[in-house]
BADO-331576 format. One record per residue: residue in three letters; residue number from 1; x, y, z of N, C-alpha, C in turn; chain. Coordinates in nm, 4 decimals, always signed. Example, Ala and Ser with C-alpha at 12.3 -4.5 7.8 and 13.67 -1.06 7.14 Angstrom:
BEGIN
> Ala:1:+1.3190:-0.5690:+0.7800:+1.2300:-0.4500:+0.7800:+1.3200:-0.3300:+0.7800:A
> Ser:2:+1.2850:-0.2250:+0.7080:+1.3670:-0.1060:+0.7140:+1.2900:+0.0030:+0.7870:A
end
This chain:
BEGIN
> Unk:1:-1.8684:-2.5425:-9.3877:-1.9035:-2.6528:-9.3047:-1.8080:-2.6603:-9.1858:A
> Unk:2:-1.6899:-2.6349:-9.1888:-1.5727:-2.5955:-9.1114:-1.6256:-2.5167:-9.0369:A
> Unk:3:-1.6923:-2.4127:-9.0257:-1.7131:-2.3026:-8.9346:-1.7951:-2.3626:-8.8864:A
> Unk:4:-1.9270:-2.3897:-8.9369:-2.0522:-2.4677:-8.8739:-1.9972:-2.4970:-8.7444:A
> Unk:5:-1.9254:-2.6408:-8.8170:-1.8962:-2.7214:-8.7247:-1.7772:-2.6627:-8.5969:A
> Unk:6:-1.7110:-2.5665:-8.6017:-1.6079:-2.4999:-8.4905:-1.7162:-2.4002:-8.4210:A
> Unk:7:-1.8679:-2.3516:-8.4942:-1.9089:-2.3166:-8.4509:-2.0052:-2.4023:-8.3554:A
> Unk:8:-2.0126:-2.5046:-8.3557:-2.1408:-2.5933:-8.3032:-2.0294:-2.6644:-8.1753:A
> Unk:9:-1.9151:-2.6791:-8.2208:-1.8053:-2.6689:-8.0860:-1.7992:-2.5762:-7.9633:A
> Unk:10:-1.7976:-2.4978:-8.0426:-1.8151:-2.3667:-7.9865:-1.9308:-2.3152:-7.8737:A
> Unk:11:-1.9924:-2.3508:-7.9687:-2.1444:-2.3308:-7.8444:-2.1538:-2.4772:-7.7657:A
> Unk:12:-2.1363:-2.6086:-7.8340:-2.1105:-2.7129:-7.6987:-2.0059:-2.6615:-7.5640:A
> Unk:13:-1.9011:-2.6325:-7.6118:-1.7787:-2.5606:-7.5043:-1.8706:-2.4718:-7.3955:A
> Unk:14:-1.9416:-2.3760:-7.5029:-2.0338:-2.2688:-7.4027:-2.1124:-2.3026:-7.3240:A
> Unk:15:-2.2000:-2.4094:-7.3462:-2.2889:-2.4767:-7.2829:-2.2424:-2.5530:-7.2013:A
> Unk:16:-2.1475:-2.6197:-7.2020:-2.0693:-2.7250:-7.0837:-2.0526:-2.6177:-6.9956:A
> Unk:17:-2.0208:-2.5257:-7.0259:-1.8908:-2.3843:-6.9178:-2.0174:-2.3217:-6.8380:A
> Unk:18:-2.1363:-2.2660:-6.9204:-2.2570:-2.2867:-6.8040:-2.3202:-2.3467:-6.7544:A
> Unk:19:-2.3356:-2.4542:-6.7938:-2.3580:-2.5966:-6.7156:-2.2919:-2.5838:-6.6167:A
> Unk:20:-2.1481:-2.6180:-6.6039:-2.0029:-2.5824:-6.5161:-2.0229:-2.4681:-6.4121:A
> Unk:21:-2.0426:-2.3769:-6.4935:-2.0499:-2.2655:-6.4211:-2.2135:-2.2820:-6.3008:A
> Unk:22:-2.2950:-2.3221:-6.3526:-2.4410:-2.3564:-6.2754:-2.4081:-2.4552:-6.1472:A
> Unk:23:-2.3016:-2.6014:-6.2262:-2.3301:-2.6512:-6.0743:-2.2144:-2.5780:-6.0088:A
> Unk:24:-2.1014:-2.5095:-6.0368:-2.0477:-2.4935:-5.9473:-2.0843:-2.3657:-5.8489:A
> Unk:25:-2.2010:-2.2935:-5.9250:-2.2482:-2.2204:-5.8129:-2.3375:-2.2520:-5.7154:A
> Unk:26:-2.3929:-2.3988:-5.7412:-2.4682:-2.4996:-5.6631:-2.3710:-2.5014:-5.5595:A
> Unk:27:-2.2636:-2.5406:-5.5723:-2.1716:-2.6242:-5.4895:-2.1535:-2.4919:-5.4496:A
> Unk:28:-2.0937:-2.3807:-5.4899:-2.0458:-2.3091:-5.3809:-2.1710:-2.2524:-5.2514:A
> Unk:29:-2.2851:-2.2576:-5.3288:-2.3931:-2.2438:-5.2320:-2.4049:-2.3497:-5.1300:A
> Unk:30:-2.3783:-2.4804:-5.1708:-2.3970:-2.5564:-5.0511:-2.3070:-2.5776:-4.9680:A
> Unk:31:-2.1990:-2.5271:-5.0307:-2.0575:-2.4880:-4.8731:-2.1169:-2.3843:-4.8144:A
> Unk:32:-2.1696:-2.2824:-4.8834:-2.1716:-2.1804:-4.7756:-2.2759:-2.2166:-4.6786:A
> Unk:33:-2.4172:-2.2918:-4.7416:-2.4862:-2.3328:-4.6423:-2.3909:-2.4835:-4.5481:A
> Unk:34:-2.3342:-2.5037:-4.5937:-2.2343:-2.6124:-4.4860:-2.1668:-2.5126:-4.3528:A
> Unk:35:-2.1104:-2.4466:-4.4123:-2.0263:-2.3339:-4.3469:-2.1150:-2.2855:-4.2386:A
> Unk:36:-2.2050:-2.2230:-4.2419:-2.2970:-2.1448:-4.2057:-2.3407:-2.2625:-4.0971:A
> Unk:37:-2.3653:-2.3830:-4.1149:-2.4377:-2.4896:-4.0648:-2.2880:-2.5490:-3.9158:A
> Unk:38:-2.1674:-2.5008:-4.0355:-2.0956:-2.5600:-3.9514:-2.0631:-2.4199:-3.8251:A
> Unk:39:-2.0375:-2.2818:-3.8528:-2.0493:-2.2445:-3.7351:-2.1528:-2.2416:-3.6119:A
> Unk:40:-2.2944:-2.2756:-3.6495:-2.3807:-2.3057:-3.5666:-2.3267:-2.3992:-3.4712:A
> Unk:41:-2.2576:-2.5118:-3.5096:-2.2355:-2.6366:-3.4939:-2.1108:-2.5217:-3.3683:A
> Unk:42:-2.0791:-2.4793:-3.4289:-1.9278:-2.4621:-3.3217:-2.0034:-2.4025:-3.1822:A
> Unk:43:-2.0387:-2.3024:-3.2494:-2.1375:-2.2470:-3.0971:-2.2119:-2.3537:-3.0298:A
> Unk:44:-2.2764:-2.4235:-3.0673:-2.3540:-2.5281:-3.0010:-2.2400:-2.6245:-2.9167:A
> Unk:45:-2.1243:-2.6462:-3.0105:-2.0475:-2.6767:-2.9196:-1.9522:-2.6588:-2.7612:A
> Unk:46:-1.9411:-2.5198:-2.8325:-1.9091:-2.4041:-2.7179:-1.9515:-2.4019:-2.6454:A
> Unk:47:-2.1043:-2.4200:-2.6721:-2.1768:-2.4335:-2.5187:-2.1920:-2.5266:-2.4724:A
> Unk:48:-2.2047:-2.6073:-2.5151:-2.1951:-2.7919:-2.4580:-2.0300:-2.7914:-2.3880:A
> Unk:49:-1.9398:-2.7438:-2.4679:-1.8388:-2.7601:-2.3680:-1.7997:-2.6812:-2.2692:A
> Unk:50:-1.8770:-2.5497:-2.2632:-1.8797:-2.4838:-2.1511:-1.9716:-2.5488:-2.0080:A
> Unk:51:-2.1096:-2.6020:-2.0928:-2.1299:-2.6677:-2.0019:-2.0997:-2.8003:-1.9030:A
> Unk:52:-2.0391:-2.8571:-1.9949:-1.9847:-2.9371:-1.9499:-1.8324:-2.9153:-1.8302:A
> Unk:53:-1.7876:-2.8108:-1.8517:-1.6648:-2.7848:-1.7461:-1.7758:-2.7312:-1.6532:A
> Unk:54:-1.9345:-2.6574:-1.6543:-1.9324:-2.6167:-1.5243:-2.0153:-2.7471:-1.4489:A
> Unk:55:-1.9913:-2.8205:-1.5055:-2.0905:-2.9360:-1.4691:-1.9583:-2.9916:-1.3810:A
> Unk:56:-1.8609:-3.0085:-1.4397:-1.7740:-3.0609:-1.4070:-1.6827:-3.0012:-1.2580:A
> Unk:57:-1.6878:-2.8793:-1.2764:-1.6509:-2.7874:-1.1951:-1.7896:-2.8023:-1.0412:A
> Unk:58:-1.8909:-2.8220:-1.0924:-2.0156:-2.8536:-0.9782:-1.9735:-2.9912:-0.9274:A
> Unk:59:-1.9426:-3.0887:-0.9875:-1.9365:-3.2332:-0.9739:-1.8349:-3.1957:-0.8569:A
> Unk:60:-1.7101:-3.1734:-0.8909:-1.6006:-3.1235:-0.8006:-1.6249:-3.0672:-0.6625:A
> Unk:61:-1.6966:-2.9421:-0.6542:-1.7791:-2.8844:-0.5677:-1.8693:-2.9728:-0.4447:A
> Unk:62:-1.9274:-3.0431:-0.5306:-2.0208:-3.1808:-0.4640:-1.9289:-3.2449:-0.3878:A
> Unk:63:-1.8607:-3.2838:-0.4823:-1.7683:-3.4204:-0.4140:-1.6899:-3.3879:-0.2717:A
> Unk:64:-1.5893:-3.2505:-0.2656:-1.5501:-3.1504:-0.1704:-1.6115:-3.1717:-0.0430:A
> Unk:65:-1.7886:-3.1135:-0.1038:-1.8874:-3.0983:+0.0407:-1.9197:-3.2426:+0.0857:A
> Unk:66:-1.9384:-3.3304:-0.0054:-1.9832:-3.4165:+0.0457:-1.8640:-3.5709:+0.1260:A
> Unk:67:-1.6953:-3.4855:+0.1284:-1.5858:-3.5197:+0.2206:-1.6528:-3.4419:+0.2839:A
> Unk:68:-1.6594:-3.3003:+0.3337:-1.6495:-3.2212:+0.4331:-1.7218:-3.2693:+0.5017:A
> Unk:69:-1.8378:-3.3202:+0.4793:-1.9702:-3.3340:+0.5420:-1.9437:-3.4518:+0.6339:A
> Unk:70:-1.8692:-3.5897:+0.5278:-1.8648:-3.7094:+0.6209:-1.7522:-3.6445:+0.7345:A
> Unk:71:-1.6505:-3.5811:+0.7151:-1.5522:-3.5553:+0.7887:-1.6562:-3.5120:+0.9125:A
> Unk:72:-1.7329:-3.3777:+0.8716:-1.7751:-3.3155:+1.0039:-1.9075:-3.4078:+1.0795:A
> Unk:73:-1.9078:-3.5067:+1.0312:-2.0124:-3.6291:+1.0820:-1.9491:-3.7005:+1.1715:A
> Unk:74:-1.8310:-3.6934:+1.1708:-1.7189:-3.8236:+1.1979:-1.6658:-3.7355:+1.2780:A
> Unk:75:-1.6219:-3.6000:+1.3041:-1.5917:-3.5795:+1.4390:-1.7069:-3.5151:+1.5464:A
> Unk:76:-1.8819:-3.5052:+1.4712:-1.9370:-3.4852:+1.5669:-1.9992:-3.6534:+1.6220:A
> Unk:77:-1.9228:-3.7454:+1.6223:-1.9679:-3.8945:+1.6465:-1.8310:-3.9127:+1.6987:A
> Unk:78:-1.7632:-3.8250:+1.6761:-1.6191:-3.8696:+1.7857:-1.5581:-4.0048:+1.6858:A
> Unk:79:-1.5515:-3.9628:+1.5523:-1.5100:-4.1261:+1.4915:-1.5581:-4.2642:+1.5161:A
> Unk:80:-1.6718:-4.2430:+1.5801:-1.7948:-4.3730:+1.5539:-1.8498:-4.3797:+1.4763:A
> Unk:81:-1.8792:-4.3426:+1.3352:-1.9475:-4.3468:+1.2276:-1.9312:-4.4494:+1.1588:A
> Unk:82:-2.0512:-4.5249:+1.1282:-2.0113:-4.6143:+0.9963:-2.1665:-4.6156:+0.9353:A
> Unk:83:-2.1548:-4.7368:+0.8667:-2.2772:-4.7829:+0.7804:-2.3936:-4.7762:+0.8374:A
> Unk:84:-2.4340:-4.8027:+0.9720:-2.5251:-4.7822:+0.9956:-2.5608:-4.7024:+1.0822:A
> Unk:85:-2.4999:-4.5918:+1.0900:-2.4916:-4.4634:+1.1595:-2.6403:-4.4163:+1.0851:A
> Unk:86:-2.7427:-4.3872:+1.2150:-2.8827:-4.3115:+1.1136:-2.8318:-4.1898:+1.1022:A
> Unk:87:-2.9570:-4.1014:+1.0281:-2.9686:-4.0080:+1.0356:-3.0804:-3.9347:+1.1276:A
> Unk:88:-3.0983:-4.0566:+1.2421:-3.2204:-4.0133:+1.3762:-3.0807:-3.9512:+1.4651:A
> Unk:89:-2.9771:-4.0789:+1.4430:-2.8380:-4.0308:+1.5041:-2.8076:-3.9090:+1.4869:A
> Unk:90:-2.7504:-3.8863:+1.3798:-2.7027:-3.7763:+1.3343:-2.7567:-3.6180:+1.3420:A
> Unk:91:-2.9171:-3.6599:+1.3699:-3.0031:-3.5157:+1.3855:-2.9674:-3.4878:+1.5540:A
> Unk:92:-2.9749:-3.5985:+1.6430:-2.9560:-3.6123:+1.7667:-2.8469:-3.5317:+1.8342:A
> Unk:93:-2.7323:-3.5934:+1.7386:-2.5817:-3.5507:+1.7509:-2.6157:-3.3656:+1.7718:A
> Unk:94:-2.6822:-3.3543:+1.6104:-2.6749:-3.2389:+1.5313:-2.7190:-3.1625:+1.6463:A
> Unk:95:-2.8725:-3.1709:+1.7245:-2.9501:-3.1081:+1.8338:-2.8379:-3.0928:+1.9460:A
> Unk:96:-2.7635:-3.2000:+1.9692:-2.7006:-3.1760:+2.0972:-2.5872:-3.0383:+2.0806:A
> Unk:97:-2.5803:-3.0311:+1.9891:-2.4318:-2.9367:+1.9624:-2.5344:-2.7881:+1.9613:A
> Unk:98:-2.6242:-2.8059:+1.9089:-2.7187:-2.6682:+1.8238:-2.6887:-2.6264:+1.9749:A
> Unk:99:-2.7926:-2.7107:+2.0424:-2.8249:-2.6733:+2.2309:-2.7007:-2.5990:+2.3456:A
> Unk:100:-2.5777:-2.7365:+2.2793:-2.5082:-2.6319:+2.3331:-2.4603:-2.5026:+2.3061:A
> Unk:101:-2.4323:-2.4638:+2.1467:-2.4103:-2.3352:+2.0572:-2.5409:-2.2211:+2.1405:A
> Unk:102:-2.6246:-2.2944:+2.1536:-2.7199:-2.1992:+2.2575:-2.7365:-2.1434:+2.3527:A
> Unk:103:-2.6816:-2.2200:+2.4264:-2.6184:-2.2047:+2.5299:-2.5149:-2.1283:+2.5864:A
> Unk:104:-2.4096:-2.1507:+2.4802:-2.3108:-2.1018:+2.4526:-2.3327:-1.9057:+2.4487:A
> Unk:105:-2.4398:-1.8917:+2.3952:-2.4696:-1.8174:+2.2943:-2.5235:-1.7407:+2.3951:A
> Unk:106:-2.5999:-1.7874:+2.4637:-2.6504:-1.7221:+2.5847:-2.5780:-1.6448:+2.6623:A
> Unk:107:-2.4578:-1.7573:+2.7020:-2.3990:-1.6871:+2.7846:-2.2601:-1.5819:+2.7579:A
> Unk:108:-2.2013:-1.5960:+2.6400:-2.2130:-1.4716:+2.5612:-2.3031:-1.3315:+2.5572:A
> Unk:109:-2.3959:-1.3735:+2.5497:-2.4656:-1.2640:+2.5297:-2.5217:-1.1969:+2.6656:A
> Unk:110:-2.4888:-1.2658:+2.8136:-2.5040:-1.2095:+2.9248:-2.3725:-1.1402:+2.9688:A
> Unk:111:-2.2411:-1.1780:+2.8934:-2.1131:-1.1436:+2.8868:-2.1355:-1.0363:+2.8339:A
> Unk:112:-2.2008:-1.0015:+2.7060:-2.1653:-0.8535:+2.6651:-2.2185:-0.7783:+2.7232:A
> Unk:113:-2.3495:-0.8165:+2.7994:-2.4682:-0.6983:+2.8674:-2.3804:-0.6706:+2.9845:A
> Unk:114:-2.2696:-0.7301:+3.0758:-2.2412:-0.7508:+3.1647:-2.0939:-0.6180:+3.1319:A
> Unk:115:-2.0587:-0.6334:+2.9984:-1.9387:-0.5504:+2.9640:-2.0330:-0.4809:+2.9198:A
> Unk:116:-2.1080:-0.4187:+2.8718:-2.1493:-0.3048:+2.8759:-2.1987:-0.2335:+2.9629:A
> Unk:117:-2.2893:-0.2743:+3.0542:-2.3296:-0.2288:+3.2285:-2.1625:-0.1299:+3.2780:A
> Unk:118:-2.0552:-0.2476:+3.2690:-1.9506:-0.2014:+3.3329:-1.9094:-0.0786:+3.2741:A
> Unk:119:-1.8898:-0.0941:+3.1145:-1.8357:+0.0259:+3.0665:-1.9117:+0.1522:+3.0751:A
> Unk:120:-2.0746:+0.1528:+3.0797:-2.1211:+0.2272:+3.1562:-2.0777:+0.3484:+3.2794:A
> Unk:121:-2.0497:+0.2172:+3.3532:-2.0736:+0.2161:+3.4923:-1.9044:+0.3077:+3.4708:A
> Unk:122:-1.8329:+0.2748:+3.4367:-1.6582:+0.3247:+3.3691:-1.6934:+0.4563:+3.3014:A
> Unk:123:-1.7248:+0.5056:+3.2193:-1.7718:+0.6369:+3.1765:-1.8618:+0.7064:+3.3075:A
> Unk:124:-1.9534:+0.6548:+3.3778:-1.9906:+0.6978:+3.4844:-1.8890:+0.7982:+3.5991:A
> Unk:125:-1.7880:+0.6860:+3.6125:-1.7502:+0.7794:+3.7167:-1.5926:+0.8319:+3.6723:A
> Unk:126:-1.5722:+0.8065:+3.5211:-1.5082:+0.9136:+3.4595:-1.5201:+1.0042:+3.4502:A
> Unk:127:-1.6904:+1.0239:+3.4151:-1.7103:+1.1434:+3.3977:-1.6787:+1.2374:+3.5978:A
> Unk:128:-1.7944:+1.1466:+3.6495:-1.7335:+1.2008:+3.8133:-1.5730:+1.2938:+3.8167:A
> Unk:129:-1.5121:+1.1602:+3.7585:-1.3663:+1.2041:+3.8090:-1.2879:+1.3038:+3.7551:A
> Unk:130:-1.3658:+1.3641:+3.6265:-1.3280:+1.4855:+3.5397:-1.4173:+1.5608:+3.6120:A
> Unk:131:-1.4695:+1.5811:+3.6799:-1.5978:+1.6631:+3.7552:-1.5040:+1.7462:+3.8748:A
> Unk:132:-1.4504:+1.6267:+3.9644:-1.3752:+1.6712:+4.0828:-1.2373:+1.7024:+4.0008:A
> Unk:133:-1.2012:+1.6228:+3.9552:-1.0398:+1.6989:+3.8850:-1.0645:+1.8682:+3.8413:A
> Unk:134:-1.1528:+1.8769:+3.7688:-1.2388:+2.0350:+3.7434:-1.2053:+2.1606:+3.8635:A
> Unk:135:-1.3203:+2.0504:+3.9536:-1.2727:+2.1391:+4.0887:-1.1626:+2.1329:+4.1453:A
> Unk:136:-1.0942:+2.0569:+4.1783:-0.9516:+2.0754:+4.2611:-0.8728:+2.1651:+4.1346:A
> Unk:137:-0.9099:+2.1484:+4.0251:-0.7791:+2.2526:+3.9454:-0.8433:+2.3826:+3.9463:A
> Unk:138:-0.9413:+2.4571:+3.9689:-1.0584:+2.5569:+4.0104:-0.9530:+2.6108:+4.1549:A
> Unk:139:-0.9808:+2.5089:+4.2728:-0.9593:+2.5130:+4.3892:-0.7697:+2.5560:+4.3810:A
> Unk:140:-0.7482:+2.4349:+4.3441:-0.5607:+2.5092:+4.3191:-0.5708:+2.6211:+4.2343:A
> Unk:141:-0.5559:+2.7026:+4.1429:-0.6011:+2.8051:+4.0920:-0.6207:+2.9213:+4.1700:A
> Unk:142:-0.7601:+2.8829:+4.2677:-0.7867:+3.0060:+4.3752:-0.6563:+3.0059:+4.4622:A
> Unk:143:-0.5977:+2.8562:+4.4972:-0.5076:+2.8575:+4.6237:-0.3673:+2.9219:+4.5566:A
> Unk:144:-0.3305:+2.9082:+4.4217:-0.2287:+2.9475:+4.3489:-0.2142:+3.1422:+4.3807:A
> Unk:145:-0.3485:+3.1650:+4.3589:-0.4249:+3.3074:+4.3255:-0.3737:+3.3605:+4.4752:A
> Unk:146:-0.4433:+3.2707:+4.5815:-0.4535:+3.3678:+4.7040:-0.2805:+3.3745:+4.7849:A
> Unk:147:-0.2045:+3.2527:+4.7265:-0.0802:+3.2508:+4.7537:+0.0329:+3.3841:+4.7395:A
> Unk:148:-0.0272:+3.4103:+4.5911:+0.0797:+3.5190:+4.4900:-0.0294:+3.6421:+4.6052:A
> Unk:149:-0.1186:+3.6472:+4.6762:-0.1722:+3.7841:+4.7290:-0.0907:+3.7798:+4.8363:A
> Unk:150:-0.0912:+3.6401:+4.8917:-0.0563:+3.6555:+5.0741:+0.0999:+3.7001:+5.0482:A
> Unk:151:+0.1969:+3.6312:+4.9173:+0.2914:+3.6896:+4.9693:+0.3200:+3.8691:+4.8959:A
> Unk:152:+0.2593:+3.8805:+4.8007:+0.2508:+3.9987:+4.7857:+0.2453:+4.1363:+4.9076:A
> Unk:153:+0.1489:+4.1031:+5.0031:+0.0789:+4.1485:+5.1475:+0.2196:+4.1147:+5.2133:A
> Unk:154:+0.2599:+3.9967:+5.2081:+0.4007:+3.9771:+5.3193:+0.5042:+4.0338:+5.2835:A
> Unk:155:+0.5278:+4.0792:+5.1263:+0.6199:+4.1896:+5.0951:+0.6119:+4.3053:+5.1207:A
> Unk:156:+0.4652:+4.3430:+5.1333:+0.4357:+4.4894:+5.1769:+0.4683:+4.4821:+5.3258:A
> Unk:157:+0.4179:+4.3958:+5.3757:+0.4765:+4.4327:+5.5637:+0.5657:+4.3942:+5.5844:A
> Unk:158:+0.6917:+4.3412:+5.5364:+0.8254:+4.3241:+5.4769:+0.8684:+4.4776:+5.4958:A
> Unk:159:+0.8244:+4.5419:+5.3767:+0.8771:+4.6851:+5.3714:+0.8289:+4.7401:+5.4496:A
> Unk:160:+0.7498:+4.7202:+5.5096:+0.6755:+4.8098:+5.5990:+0.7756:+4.7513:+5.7812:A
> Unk:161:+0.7515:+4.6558:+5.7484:+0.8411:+4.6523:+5.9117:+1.0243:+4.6780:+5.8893:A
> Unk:162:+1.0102:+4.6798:+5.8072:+1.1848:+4.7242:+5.7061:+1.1311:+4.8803:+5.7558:A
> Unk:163:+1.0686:+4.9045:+5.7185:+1.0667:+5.0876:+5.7076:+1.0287:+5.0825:+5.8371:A
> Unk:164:+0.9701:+5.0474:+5.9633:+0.9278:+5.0788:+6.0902:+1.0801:+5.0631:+6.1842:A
> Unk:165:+1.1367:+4.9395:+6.1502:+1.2868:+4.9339:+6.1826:+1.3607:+5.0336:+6.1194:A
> Unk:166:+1.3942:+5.1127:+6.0560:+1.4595:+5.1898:+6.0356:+1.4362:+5.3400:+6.1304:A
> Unk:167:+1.2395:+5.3513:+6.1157:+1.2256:+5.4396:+6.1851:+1.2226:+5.4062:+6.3000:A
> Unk:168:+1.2333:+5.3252:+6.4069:+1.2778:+5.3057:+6.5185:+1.3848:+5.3238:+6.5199:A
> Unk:169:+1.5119:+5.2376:+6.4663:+1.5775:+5.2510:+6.5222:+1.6486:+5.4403:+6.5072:A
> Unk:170:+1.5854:+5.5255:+6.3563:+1.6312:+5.6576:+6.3779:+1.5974:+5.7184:+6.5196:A
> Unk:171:+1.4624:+5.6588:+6.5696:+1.4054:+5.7013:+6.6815:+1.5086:+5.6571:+6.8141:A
> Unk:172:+1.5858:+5.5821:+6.8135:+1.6685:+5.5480:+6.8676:+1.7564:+5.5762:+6.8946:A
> Unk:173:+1.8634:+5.6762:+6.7854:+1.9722:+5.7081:+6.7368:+1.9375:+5.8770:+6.8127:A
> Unk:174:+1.8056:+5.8784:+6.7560:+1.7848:+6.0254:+6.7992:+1.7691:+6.0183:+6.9658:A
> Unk:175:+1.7202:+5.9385:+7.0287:+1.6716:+5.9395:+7.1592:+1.8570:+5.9599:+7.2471:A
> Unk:176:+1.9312:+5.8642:+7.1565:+2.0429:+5.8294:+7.2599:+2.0993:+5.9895:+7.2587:A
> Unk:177:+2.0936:+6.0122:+7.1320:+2.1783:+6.1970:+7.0815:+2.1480:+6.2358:+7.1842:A
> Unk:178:+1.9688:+6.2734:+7.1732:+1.9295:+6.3921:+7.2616:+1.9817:+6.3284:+7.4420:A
> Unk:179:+1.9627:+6.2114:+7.4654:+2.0297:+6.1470:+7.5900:+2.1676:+6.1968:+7.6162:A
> Unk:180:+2.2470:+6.1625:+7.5146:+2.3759:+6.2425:+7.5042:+2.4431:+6.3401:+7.5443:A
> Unk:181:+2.3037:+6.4235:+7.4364:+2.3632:+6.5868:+7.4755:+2.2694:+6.6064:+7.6092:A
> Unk:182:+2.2300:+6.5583:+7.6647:+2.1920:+6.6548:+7.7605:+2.2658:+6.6041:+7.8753:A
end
């Protein structure tokens, strides 16, 4: 009856321990589905707080342009701007400046046609002036050329009136002799 009964313990113990063992594999299943639930949760967050800095980062952006904007309102009104400044004003303003930028723009752009004509016109008679430089260094060249002939020619009749003076004056020497002796 002793055993029975350590045995009927025995199997209660067993039965609690899988019982035990059942919910706690419940429970560990529903952490993991927690878990699982909770990294979703993080990513979702991640992106909510990513979005949120670029929202924030845009807000910033906005705010920036929309100083810049009153600023550049306020000096095309020359610091007359206020509350009831239109925006019939402001297009007005806006037209008058465009017109002159056009203007502007224009005459710029008769400025460059005007520097380019010239630089033209500058390569034009560069080129000319490498044309005649051509020839005069052609022309000095020949005059260099005919120089080294003429005096070449003036060395020869150099020697040659060198050698006619000599033979004169032998003709000389001889004339006085034969004068001499006779």
């Amino acid at each position: 009856e002793a055993l029975v009964k350590q045995r009927d313990n025995m199997s209660e113990i067993i039965e609690n321990n899988e019982h035990e063992i059942k919910e706690l594999k419940k429970i560990n299943k529903e952490n993991e589905e927690i878990g699982a639930k909770h990294q979703e949760l993080q990513k979702e967050y991640s992106k909510v707080k990513e979005r949120v800095e670029t929202l924030t980062r845009e807000r910033e952006r906005y705010n920036a342009t929309v100083k810049a904007l009153k600023v550049d309102l306020q000096a095309l009104h020359l610091g007359n701007i206020g509350a009831e400044t239109s925006l019939q004003e402001h297009m007005r303003v806006l037209n008058e400046k465009w017109d002159e930028h056009l203007t502007i723009k224009s005459d710029l752009q008769k400025s460059t046609r005007a520097l380019e004509e010239a630089r033209k016109d500058r390569e034009h008679i560069a080129k000319q002036h490498n044309a005649k430089l051509e020839e005069l260094q052609q022309d000095m060249d020949d005059a260099r050329s005919t120089i080294s002939k003429l005096e070449r020619a003036k060395m020869e009749l150099e020697d040659k009136v060198v050698g006619y003076e000599v033979a004169d004056s032998k003709k000389k020497r001889i004339h006085e002799e034969m004068e001499h002796n006779m």
